[in-house]
C-alpha positions in Angstrom: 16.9 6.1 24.5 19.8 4.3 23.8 21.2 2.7 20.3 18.5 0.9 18.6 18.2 -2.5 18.7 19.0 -4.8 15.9 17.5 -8.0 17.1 14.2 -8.9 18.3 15.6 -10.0 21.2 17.5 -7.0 21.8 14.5 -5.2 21.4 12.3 -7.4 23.8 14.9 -7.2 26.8 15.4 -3.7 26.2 11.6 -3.1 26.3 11.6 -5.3 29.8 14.0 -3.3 31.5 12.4 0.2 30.4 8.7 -0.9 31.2 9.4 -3.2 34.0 6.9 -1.1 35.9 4.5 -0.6 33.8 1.4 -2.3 35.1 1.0 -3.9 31.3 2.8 -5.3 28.7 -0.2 -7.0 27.9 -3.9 -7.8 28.8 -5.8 -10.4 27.9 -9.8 -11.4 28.6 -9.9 -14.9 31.3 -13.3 -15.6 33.4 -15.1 -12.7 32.0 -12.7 -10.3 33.4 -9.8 -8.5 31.8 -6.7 -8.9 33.1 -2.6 -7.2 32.7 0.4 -9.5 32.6 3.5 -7.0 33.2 6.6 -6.7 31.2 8.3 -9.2 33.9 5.8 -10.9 34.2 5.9 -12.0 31.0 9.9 -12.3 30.6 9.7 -15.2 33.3 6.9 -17.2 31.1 9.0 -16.4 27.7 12.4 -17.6 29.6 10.7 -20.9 30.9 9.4 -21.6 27.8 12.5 -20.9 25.7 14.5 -23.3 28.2 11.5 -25.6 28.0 11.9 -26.0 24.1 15.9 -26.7 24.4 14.5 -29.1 26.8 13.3 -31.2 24.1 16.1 -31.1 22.3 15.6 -28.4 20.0 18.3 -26.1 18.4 19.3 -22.8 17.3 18.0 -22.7 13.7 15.3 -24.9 14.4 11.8 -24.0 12.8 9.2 -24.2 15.5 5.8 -23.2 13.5 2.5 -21.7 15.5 -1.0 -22.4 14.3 -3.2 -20.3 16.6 -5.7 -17.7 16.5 -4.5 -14.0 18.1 -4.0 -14.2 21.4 -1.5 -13.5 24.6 0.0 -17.1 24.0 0.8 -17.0 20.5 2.9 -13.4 21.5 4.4 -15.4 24.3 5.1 -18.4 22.1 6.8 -16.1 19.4 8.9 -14.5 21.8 9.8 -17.8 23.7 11.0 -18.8 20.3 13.3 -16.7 19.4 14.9 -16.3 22.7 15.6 -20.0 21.9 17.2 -18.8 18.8 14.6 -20.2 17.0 12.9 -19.2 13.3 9.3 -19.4 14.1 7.0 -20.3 11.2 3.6 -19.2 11.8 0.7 -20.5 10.1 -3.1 -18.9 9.8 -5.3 -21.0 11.9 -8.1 -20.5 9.0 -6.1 -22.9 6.8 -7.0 -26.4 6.2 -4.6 -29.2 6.6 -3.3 -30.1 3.5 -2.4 -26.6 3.7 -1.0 -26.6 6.9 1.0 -30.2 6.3 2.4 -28.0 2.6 3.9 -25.0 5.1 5.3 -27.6 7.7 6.6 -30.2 4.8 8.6 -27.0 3.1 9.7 -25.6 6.1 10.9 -28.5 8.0 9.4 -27.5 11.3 10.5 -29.5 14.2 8.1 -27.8 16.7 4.5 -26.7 15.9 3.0 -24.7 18.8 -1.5 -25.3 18.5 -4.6 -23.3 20.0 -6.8 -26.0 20.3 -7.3 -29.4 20.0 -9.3 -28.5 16.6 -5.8 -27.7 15.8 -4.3 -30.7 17.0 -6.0 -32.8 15.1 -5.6 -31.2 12.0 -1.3 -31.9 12.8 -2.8 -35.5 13.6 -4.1 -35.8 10.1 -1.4 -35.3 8.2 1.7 -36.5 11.0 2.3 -39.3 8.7 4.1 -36.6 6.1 5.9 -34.8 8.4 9.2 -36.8 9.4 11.2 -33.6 10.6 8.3 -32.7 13.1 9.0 -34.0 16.6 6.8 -32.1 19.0 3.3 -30.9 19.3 3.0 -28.2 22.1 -1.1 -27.3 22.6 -2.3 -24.0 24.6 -5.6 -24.6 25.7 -5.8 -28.5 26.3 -3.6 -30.9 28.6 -1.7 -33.8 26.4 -3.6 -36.6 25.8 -1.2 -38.1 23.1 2.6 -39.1 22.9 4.2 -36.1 21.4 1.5 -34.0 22.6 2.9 -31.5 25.1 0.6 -28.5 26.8 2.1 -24.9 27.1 2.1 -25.0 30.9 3.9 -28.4 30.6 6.6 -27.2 28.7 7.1 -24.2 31.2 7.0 -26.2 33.7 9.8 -28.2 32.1 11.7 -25.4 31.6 11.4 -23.5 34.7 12.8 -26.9 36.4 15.4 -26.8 34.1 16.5 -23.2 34.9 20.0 -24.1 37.4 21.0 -26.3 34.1 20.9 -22.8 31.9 21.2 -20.1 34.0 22.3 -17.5 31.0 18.9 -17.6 28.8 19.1 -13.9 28.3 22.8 -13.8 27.3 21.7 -17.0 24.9 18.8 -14.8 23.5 21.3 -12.1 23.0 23.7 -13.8 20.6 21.3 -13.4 18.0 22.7 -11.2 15.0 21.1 -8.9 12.7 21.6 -10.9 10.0 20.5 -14.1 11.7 17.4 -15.3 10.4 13.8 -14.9 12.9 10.5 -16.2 11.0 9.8 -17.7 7.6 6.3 -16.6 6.8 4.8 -18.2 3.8 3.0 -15.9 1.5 -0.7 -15.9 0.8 -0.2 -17.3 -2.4 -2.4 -15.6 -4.8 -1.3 -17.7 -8.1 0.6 -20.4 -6.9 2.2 -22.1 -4.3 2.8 -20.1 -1.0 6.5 -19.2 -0.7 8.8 -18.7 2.6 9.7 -14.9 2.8 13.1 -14.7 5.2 12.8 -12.2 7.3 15.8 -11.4 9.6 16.3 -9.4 12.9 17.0 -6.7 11.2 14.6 -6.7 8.5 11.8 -6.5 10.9 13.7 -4.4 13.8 14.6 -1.8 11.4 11.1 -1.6 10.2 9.9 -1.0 13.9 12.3 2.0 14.5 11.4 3.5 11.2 8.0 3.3 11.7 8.4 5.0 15.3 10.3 7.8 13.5 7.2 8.6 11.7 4.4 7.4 13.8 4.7 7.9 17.4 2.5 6.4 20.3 3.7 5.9 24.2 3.3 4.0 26.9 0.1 5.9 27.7 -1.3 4.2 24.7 -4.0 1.2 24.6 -4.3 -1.3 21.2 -6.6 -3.8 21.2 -5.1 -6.2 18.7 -7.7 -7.8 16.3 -5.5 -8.8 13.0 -4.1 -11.9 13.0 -0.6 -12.4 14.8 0.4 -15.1 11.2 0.1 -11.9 9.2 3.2 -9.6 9.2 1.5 -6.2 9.9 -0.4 -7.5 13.5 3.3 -9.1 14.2 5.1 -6.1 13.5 2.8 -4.0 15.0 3.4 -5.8 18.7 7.0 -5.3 18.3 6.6 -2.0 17.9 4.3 -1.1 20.2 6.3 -3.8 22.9 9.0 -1.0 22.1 7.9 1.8 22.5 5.5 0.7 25.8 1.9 0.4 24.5 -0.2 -2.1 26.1 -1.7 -4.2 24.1 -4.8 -6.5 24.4 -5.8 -9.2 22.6 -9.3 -9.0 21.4 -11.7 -12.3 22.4 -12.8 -13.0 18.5 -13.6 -10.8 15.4 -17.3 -11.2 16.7 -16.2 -9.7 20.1 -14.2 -7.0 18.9 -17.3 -4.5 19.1 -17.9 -5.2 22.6 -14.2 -5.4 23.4 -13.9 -1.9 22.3 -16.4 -0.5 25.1 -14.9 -2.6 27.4 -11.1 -2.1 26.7 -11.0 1.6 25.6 -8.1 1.4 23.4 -6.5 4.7 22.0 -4.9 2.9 19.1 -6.7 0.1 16.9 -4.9 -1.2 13.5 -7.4 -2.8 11.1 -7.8 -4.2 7.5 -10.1 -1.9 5.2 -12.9 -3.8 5.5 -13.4 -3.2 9.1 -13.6 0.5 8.4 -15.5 -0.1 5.6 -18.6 -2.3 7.9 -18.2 0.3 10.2 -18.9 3.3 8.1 -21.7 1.3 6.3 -22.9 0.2 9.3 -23.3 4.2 10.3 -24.5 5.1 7.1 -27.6 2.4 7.9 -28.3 3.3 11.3 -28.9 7.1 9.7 -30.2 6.5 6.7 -33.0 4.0 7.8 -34.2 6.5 10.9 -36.7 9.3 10.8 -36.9 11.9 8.5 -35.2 14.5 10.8 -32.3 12.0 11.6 -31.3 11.4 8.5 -31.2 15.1 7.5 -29.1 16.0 10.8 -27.0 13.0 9.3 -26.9 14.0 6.1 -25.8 17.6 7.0 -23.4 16.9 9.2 -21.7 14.7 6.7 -21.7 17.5 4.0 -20.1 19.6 6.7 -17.4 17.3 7.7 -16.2 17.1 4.2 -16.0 20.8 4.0 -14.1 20.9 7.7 -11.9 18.3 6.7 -11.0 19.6 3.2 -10.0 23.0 4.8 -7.8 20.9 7.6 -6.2 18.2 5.3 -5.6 21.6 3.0 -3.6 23.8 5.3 -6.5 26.2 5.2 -7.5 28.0 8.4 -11.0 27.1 8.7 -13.6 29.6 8.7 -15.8 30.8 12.1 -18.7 29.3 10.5 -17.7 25.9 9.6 -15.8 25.4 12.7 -19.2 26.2 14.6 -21.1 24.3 12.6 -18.6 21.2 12.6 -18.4 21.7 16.8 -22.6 21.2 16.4 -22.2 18.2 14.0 -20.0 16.7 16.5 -22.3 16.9 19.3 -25.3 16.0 17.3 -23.3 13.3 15.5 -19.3 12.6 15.3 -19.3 12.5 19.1 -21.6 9.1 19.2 -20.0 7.1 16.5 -16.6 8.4 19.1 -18.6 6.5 21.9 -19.3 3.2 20.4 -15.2 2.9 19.7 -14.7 3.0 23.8 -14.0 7.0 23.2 -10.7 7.1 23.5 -9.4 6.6 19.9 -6.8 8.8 18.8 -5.3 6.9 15.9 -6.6 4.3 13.5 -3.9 2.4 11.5 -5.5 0.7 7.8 -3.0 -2.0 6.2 -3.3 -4.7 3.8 -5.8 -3.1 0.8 -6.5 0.2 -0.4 -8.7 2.2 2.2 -11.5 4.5 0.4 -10.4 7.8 0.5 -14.6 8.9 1.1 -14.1 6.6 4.3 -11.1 8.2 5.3 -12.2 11.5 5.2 -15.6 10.5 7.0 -13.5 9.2 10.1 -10.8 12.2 10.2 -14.3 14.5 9.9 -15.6 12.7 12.8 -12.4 12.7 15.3 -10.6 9.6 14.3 -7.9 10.0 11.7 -7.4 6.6 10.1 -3.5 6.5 8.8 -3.0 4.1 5.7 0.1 2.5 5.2 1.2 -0.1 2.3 3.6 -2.7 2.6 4.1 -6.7 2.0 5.2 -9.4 3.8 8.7 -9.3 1.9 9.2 -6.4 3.4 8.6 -6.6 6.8 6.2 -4.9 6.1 5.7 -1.1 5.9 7.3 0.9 2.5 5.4 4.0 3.2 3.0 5.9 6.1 0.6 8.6 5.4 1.8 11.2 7.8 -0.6 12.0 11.0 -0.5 15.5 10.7 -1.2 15.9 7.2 -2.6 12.3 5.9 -3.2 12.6 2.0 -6.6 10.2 1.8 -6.4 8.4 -1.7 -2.6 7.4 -0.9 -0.6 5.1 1.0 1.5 8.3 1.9 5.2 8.8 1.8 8.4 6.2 2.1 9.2 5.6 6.2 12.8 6.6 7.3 15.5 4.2 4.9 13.4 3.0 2.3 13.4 4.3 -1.2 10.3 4.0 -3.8 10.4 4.2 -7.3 8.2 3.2 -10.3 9.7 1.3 -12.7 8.8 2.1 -16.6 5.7 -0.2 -16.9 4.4 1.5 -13.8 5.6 -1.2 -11.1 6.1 0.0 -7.7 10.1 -0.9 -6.8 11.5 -0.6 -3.2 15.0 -0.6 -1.6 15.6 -0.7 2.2 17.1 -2.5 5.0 13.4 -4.2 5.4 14.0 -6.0 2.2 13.6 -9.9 2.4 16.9 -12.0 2.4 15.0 -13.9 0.1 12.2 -16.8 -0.9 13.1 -20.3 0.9 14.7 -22.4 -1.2 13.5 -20.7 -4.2 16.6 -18.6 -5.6 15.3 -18.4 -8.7 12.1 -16.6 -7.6 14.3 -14.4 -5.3 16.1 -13.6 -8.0 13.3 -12.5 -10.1 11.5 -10.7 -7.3 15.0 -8.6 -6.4 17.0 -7.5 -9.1 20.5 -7.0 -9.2 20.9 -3.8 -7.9 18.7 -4.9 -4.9 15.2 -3.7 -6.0 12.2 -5.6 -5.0 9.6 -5.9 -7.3 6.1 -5.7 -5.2 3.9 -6.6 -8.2 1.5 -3.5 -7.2 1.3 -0.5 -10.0 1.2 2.7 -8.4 2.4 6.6 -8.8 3.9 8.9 -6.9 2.7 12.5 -6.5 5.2 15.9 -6.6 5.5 15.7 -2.8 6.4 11.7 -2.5 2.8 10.3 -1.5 1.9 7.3 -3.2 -0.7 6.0 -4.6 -1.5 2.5 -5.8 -3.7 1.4 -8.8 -3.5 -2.1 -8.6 -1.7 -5.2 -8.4 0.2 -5.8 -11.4 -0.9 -9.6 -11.9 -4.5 -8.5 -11.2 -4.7 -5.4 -14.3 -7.5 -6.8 -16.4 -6.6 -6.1 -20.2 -9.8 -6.6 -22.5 -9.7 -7.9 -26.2 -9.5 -4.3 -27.2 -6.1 -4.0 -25.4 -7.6 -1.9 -22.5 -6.1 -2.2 -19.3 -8.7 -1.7 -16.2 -7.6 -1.9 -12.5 -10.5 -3.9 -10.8 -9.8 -3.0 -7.6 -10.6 0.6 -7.3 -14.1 -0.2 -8.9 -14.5 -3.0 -6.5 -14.0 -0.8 -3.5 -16.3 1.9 -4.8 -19.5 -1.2 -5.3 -18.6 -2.1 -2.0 -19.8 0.7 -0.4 -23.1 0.3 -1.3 -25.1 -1.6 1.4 -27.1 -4.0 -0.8 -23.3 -5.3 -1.4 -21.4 -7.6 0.7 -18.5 -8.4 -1.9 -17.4 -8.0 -5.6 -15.0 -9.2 -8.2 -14.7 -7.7 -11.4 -13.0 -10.1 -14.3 -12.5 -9.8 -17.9 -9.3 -10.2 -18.9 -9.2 -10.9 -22.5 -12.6 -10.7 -23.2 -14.2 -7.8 -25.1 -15.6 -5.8 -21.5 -15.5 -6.4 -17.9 -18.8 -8.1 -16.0 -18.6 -7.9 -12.0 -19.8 -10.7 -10.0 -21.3 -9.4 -6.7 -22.2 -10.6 -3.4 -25.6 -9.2 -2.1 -25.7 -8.1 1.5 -28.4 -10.9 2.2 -29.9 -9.1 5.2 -30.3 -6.1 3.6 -32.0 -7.2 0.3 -34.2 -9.1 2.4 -35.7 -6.4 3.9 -36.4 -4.7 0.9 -37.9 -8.3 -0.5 -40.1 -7.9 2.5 -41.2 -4.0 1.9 -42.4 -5.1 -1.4 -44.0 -8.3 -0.1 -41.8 -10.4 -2.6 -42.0 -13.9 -2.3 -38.9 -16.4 -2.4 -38.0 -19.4 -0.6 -34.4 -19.5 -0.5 -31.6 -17.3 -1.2 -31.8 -18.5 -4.9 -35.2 -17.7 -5.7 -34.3 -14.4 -4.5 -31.7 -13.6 -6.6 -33.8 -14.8 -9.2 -36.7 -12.4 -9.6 -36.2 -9.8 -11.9 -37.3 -6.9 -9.7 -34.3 -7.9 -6.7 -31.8 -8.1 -10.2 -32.7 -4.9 -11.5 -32.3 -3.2 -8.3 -28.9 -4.4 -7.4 -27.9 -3.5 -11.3 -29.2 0.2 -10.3 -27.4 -0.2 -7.5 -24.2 -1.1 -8.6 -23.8 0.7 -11.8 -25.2 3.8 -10.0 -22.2 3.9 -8.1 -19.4 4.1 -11.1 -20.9 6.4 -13.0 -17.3 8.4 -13.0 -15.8 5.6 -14.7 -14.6 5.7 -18.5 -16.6 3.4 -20.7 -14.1 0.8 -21.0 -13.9 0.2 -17.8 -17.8 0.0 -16.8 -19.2 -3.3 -16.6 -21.6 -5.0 -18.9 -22.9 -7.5 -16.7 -23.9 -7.6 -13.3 -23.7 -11.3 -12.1 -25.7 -12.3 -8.4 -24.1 -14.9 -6.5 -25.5 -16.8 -3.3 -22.4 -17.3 -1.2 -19.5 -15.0 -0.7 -15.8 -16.2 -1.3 -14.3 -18.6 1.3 -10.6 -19.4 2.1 -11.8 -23.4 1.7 -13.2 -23.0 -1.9 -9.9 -21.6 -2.6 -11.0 -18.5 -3.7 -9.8 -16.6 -0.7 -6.3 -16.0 0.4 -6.1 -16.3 4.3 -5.3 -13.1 4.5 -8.5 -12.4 2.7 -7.3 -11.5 -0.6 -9.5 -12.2 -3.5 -8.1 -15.2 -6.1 -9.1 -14.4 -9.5 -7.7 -17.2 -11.2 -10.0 -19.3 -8.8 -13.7 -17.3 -8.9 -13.3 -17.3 -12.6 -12.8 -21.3 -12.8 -15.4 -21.8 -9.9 -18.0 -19.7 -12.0 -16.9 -20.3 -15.5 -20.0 -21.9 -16.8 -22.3 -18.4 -15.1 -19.2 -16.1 -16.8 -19.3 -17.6 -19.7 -23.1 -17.8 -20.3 -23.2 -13.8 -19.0 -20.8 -13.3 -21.8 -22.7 -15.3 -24.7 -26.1 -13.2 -23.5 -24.1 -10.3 -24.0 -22.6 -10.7 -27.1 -25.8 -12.0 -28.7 -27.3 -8.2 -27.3 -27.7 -5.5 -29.5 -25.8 -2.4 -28.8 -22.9 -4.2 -27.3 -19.5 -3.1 -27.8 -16.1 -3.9 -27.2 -14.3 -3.0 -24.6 
């Protein structure tokens, strides 16, 4: 291979020229069928719409934003700008307008690139605030309004416009390192989203490092599910553009089951949670079968663990287990195998902690799922557990050029050429997130192990600390509740207050079927929650599953709530990431009642 590239447009034309045959760069579902788009293939679209946007007059430097779901256009978009020497912005789709108008206001997009006309009309509603925007470019609809452009417009346009530019690539090339490619605004957890800067070489030196340590080829299938506005998916289809993987774009989170049989991927990179509905999804299909399944189940499980623990160990494993663990295979492993296409050789988890009982479930059952941890100010992988010796529990070690260390109050610091330039037009929060000596400061709390693996406790905003000066980490207990299959979500709060409650989401269709087993009668979700046989049982439920925590930590109070947390209550990050700050001021008056019961309860104790 030759030197690395150190732009991403270096890195796309070098990938065109290597794959050129390859019958895929990407595929994509049109008409019910699947179909491949090769590597040239797509190079004409991305030139044509690169000239197509200097067409309407825009400039190197310009911010051209993208509001779209995951799909083949939004990768074709991206590309297109920055072979315009553009500094795409792109925007989760999930996100309501005024939040969209905030990103596109700060950013001073010129360009938005849209999905749909649902998208559209969200840019319609807030137009009026948005002087610096000058062009609306739509994928799936023709333009029906003035300033309202389709995609296969503009190509058109460009493509016409090809004799006037005839050196787009050498254009694309000029691009330095240092030169700035996307401006992706945070998730915003407690406050105002910010603009991380990412340059080329922030995020091309995070795809070569990650290749280093986690290598697929052009032999390799990834059906891409996370969405493209988050850095991981993005990263993850530069890097596996580089290195030759074809990936497809899954139709919709609901499709992704079926695209799996249909596609066949080898590789899939996922968010905890779609690990976690998958192995609670198994543990139901088992659990609520015949007697006979469910001990073939439950034995195969047990044996798994005990295979596994030998493997991740070093250990030779013994002529028994390996027998038995080739039987619970047949009997079991090999059909959870099937309903992933059967051609998985590599999960990727990203974004939140993974349970490390999951992780060892899938590695037992053929399909090792590798954790990583990164942020989107650092473009965004810090560390990868390694594939032939993953450490479940930990985010593994540093990739290739970055350094970790924990800071005194337990912060996790990182240094690396995948460090953001910086938050736009905030240089005093740049300033506090890197320090002088070019630390960034993730705001996670973590420890490394003897051999380099890390592992991380919390976020450092999010450590509870009770009235008795306790600090808990609410995240590991929320994971563990979240296993259980009466749960759907959970948030545990308590900061400054004398002990931790937990507010819980009940998995609806699963406490309804136990309603109905005990011919309980309710009318609505409400009156459900509200009979005290259904309250006891999820407080079994739930507290049955921490029983290894210290007393401190355990909660008091197990609080039922009728809907789960949404992005538009503002309780949600787009990126899925729980506000507390929010579900404690949209539930104060239930939190603060739970705590008055509590307090007036004999036998209570502080935290």
């Amino acid at each position: 291979m030759s030197v690395p590239p150190r732009t991403l447009t270096h890195l796309f034309y070098d990938a065109v020229e290597r794959y050129g045959a390859h019958p895929a760069a990407f595929r994509y579902k049109a008409g019910g069928t699947w179909r491949g788009m090769s590597h040239r293939d797509a190079a004409a679209r991305i030139e044509a719409l690169a000239l197509g946007l200097r067409e309407l007059g825009l400039e190197p430097g310009d911010r051209i934003a993208i509001l779209a779901e995951t799909r083949l256009e939004w990768a074709i978009a991206d590309y297109a700008c920055l072979c315009a020497r553009g500094v795409d912005v792109p925007i989760y789709p999930t996100l309501p307008a005024n939040q969209v108008e905030y990103i596109l206001r700060d950013s001073g997009a010129a360009a938005v690139f849209c999905s749909t006309p649902a998208q559209v009309e969200k840019i319609r509603a807030v137009r009026g605030g948005l002087p610096a925007l000058r062009h609306v470019i739509v994928f799936d609809a023709p333009a029906g309004d003035e300033g309202v452009v389709s995609l296969a417009e503009l190509e058109v346009k460009g493509r016409a416009a090809a004799g006037k530019h005839p050196g787009v690539k050498a254009e694309a090339l000029r691009i330095g390192p240092d030169d700035l490619a996307t401006l992706i605004y945070t998730s915003g957890t407690t406050g105002q989203p910010k603009g991380v800067m990412l340059t080329h070489e922030n995020i091309c030196s995070n795809v070569i490092a990650s290749v280093q340590v986690l290598r697929v080829s052009e032999s390799d299938t990834c059906l891409a599910l996370l969405p493209l506005s988050h850095i991981l998916e993005r990263m993850v289809d530069y890097y596996f553009f580089h290195v030759g993987v074809t990936i497809a774009y899954a139709e919709s989170v609901d499709a992704f089951s079926q695209n799996l049989l249909e596609v066949r991927p080898t590789v899939v990179v996922a968010v905890p949670r779609v690990y976690e509905k998958v192995y609670a999804r198994v543990l139901e299909n088992a659990l609520s079968g015949g007697a006979a399944k469910r001990r073939i189940f439950l034995w195969a499980k047990r044996v798994g663990e005990r295979w596994a623990a030998h493997r991740l160990a070093g250990i030779v494993v013994p002529v028994g287990l390996k027998l038995a663990h080739a039987i619970a295979d047949r009997l079991v492993f090999s059909k959870l195998r099937a309903r992933t296409g059967g051609r998985i050789t590599l999960f990727v988890s990203g974004g939140a902690p993974l349970s490390a009982e999951i992780g060892r479930f899938f590695y037992s059952a053929g399909l090792p799922v590798i954790e990583g941890y990164g942020l989107t100010e650092t473009s965004p992988v810090l560390t990868l557990n390694p594939l032939e010796r993953p450490r479940f529990g930990t985010v593994g070690k540093a990739i290739p050029g970055v350094q970790i260390k924990i800071a005194g109050d337990g912060e996790i610091l990182a240094k690396g050429p995948n460090i953001m330039r910086g938050y736009y037009n905030m240089p005093a929060e740049t300033r506090e997130a890197i320090d002088a000596d070019g630390w960034f400061h993730t705001g996670d709390v973590g420890e490394l192990d003897p051999d380099g693996y890390l592992k991380i406790t919390d976020r450092k905003k999010d450590l509870i600390k009770t009235a008795g000066g306790k600090y808990i980490a609410p995240q590991p207990i929320e994971n563990m509740v979240r296993l259980n299959k009466f749960v759907g979500n959970a948030v545990v709060l308590g900061d400054q207050r004398k002990f931790p409650i937990i507010l819980v989401v009940p998995n609806f269709e699963q406490l309804e079927r136990w309603a109905k087993e005990r011919n309980l009668a309710y009318a609505s979700p409400g009156e459900l929650l509200a009979l005290p046989d259904l309250q006891a049982k999820m407080e079994r439920e739930v507290m049955g599953g921490l029983r290894g925590l210290a007393k401190f930590e355990m909660p008091k109070k197990v609080l039922l709530i009728e809907r789960d947390f949404t992005i538009e209550s503002g309780e949600l990050t787009p990126s899925l990431k729980v506000k507390r700050r929010q579900v404690e001021k949209n539930y104060r008056d239930l939190i603060d009642r739970a705590y008055r019961e509590a307090e007036q309860t004999p036998g209570s104790t502080d935290a």
